[in-house]
N, C-alpha and C positions, 0 to 999 in steps of 0.2 A: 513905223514906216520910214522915218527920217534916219533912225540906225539901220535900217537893211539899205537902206540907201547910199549911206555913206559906208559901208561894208564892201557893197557891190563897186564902188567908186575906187576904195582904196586896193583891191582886189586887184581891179581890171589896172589901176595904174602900176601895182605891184609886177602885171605881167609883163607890160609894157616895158618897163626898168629893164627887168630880168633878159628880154630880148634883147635891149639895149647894149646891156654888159657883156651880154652873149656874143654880140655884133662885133664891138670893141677889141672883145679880147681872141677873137677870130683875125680880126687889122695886128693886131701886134704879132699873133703867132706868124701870119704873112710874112711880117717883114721879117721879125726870127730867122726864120728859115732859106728867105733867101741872102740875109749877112751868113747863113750857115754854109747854103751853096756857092755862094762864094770863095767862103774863106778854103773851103773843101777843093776847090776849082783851082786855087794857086800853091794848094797842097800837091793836090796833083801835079800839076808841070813839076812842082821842084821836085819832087820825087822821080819823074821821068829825065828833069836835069841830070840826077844824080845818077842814076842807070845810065847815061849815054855815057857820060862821064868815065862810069866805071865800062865800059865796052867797049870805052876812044883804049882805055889801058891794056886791054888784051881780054877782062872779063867777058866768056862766054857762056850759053845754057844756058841756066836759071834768067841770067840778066837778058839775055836778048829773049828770051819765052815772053819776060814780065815789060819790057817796053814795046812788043808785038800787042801782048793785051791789051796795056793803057791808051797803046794809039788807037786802035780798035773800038774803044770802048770810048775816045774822046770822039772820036768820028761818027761811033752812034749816036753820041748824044747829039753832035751838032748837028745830023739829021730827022731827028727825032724832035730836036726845039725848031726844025724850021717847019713840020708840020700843022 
């Protein structure tokens, strides 16, 4: 009786753990991801720096298509996070 006891104790605490860790390691992919969205975030501008850049010099087409997207696409997000 004393072993299914202490069975069902070490058991039910094992589960507890395992959620625990589970919890944990859910916190850290959080913050992962938002140092990833970030870093992503200041990728972008200087990549749209570099497109103006190149379009202040007479670069046309491709470069003005691709800084219509990115603003586009900064604009949706910032609509989209304010939901």
């Amino acid at each position: 009786m004393a072993g299914s006891l202490l069975t069902a104790v070490v058991v039910i605490f094992s589960a507890v753990f395992a959620v625990y860790k589970w919890y944990l390691k859910q916190n850290q992919q959080d913050v992962e991801i938002e140092r990833v969205k970030s870093e992503q975030c200041l990728l972008t501008y200087g990549i749209l720096a570099c497109l103006k850049g190149l379009k202040e010099q007479g670069c046309n087409g491709p470069v003005t298509e691709a800084i219509d997207k990115i603003e586009k696409h900064i604009n949706k997000q910032a609509h989209d996070q304010e939901d």
